[in-house]
N, C-alpha and C positions, 0 to 999 in steps of 0.2 A: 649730534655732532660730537664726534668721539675729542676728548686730549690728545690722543694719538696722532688724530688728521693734522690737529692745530702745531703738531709736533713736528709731522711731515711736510707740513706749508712754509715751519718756518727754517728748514734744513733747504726746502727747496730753495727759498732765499739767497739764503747761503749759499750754495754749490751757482746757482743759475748766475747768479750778480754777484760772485767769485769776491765775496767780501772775507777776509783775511781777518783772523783774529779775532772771532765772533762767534759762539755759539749760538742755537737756539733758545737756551733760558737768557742769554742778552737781548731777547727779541719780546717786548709785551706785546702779549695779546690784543689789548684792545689799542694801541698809541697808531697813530699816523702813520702809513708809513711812508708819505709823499710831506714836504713841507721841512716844521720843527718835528716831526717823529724820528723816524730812521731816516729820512731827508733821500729819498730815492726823486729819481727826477723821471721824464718824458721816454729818454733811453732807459731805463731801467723797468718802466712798465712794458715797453714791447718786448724784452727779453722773458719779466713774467707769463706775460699772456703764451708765450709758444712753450714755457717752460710747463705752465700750468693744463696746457692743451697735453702736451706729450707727458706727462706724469699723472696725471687724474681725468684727462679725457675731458677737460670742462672748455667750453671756446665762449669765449667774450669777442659778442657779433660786432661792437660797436662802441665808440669812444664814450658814448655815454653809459651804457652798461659797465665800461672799465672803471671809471669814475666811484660807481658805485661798488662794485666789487672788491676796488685795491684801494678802500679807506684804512682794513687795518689788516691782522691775520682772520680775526675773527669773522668779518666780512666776506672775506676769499673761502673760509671753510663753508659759513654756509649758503655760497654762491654753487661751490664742491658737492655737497652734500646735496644739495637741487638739482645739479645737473651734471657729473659728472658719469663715470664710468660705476 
């Protein structure tokens, strides 16, 4: 799992959930990003998973897969890196 991908996971962020004023080195790696992390809520994972689908090919069958997928960047990368494109 490259720096790069983790680079590209969290620019997707960014652009998909149109958050303003934020790079990617404003984003850790490992923090939450539902809750006290980046505090993304219920709308903002279904906007990931299609985002994530149509940029890396990767589909999250299911709420509990998502669960585990969108705990941080690092998670999503090697959900990516398992099964995406």
């Amino acid at each position: 799992m490259s720096d790069q991908l983790m680079e590209n996971i969290k620019q997707m962020i960014i652009d998909s959930l149109r958050i303003e004023g934020m790079s990617p080195a404003d984003i850790e790696t490992d923090a939450p990003l539902f809750g006290e992390g980046l505090g993304l809520d219920s709308i903002d994972a279904l906007q990931l998973v299609v985002a994530m689908e149509k940029d890396f090919g990767a589909v999250v069958p299911d709420a509990a897969t998502g669960t585990k997928v969108f705990r941080s960047v690092r998670s999503m990368a090697e959900y990516i890196s398992e099964n995406g494109k």
